[in-house]
N, C-alpha and C positions, 0 to 999 in steps of 0.2 A: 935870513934865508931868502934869496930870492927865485922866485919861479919863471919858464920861461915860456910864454906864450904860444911857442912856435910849437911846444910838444902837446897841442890841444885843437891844433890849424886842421879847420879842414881841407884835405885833399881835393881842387877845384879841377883838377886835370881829367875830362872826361876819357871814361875806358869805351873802346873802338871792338865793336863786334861786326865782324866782316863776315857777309853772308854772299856767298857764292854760289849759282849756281849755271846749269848749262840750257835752260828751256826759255826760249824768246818769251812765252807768253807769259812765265812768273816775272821776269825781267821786267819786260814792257808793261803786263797790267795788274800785277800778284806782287808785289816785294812786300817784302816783312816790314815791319812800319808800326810809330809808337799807336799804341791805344785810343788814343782821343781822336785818333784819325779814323775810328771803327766803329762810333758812337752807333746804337741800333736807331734805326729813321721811326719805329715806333714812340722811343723813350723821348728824342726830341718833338715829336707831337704830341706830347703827353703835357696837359695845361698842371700848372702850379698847384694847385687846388682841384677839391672837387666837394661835392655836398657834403660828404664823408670827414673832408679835409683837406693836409698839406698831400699830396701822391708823392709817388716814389719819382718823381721829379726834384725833390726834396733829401733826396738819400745821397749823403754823402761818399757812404760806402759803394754806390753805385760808382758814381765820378772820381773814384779815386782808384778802381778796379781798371777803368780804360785810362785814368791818367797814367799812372805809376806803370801801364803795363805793356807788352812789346806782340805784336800782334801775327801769327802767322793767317793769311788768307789762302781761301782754296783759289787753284790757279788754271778752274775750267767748270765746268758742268759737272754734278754727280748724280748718276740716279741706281738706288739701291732696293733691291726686291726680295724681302727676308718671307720665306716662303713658314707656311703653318707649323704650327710644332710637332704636327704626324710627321712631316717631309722633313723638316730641321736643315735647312739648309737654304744661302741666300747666292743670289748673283750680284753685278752689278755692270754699269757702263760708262764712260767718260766722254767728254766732246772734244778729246785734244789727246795727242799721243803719248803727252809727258805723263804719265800717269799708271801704276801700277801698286796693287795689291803682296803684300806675304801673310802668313797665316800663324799662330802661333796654336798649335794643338792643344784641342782644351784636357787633354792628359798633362800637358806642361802646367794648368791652373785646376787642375780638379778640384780642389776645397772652394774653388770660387765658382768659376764655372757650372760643377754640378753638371757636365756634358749637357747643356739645354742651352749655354751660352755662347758664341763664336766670334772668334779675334778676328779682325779687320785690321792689320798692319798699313797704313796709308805711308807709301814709301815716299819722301821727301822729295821732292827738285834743288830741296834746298839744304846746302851745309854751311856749319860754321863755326867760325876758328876767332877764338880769344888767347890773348897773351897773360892775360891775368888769371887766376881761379878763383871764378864768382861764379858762386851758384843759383839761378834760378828754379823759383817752382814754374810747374807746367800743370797748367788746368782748361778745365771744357770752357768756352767761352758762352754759357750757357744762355746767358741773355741775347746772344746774337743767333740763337737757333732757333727758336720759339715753335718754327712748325715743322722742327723734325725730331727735336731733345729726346721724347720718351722712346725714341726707336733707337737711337744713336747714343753711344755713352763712351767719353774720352776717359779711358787710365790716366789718374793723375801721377805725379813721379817729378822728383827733382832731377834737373840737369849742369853740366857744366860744360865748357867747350874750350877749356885750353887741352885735355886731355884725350877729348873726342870732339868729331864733327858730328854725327849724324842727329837728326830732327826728327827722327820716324813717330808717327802719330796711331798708337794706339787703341784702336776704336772695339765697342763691343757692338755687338747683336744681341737680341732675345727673341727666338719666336714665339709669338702669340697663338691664340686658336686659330685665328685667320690671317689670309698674307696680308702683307703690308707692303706697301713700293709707296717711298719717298724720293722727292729731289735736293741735292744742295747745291745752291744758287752759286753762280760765278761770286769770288771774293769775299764768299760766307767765311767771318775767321771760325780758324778751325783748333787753332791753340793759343792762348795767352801767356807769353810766362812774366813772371817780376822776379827783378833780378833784387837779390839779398844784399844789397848796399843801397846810401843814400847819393851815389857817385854818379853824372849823367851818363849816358848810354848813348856814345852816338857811332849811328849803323850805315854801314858803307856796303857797297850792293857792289858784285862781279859777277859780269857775263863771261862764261868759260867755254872752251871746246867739253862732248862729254864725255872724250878718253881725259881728258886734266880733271875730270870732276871726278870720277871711278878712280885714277888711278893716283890722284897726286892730294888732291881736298878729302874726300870722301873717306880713304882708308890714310890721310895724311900721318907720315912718320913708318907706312910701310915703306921698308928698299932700307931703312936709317937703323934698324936694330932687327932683330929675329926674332920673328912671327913663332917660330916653333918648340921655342921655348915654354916651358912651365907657364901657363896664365898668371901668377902670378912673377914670378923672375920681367915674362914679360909688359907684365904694366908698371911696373916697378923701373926698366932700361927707358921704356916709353917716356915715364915722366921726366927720367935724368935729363934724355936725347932734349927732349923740349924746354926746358928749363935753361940748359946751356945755348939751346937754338936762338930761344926768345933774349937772351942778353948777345948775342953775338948779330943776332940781325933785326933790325929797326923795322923791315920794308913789308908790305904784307906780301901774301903768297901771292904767286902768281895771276893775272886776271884784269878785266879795264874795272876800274870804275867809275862809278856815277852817283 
């Protein structure tokens, strides 16, 4: 009986996640980018040792958390001011106009929630579209927050993006006795995800008009099937549409890259 090696080959052909979006300044000094490019400047001052011992200079699981992982950074200044828990309620402000909030009502998460909680929807600049369905987890990059984390808390959740583009970043609030107003710093990452295969990941970056972002990336494979259909009927045509899309055309969607 012979066996044939080839049905044991690794797959070397890396999967292309194309991220698009329409705002100069995530373009220019924000793109999504691997992990180890977001090392925190604490963890690399941090000496080998210490009286105690080896430090967490030493943790593997730390360097394998920004190796293996795919980084989204914020792409401006954020300053948020979660006001006392009599008031229960926060504002905030941005240094750049790409930039807007949505809210998910905490009647939408009551058992979590517990109405003392409030969603921060951090609306994306950025989308993106895969040809493959690989699923990434999405988690708070919490070592890279250090002096805002206990104010600020990302919903973790798996994603995939042959099916959908959107990146929205789900933030919580909790107020305290007393207010609170935080900053996060230009380029602070704001979501980590690792993608569930051992396959590389290589990421190609489009600057687009932001009618093509809205209307062709963003809600991409609306105008190609009907919206109005049964939710399910239509996530079900969605996947056909793109399934046959992705074998009939090779070229990414529209957009330059870099």
């Amino acid at each position: 009986m012979e066996f044939s090696l080839g049905l044991f080959k690794k797959d070397d052909k890396p999967l292309i996640m194309d991220c698009y979006t329409y705002s100069t300044y995530a373009y220019n000094h924000a793109k999504i980018s691997e992990g180890k490019n977001h090392i925190p400047c604490w963890w690399k001052d941090t000496p080998k040792t210490c009286p105690k011992g080896a430090t967490i200079k030493n943790c593997r699981a730390f360097s394998e958390y920004y190796g293996k992982g795919i980084v989204v950074p914020l792409w401006g200044e954020l300053e948020v001011k979660v006001a006392s828990i009599e008031e229960n309620k926060y504002e905030w402000r941005f240094s750049n106009k790409d930039f807007k909030t949505e809210q998910h009502a905490g009647e939408q998460f009551e058992g979590f929630s517990q109405n003392k909680r409030h969603n921060i929807k951090l609306v994306s600049v950025w989308a993106i579209k895969m040809r493959e369905m690989i699923y990434f987890s999405y988690t708070q990059p919490t070592w890279s927050q250090r002096d805002f984390f206990e104010h600020f808390t990302l919903l973790p959740g798996i994603l995939e993006f042959k099916n959908q583009s959107s990146l929205e970043m789900n933030y919580l609030v909790c107020p305290k006795k007393e207010e609170v107003t935080f900053r996060v710093p230009s380029l602070t990452p704001m979501a980590i995800m690792h993608p569930m295969t051992e396959r590389k990941i290589e990421i190609r970056h489009h600057l687009i008009s932001k009618e093509d972002f809205s209307e062709s990336i963003l809600n991409y494979g609306a105008g190609m099937v009907f919206r109005d259909d049964p939710m399910p009927m239509f996530y079900k045509n969605r996947k056909k549409f793109w399934d046959r899309a992705d074998k009939e055309n090779n070229a990414p969607l529209k957009g330059t890259t870099k």
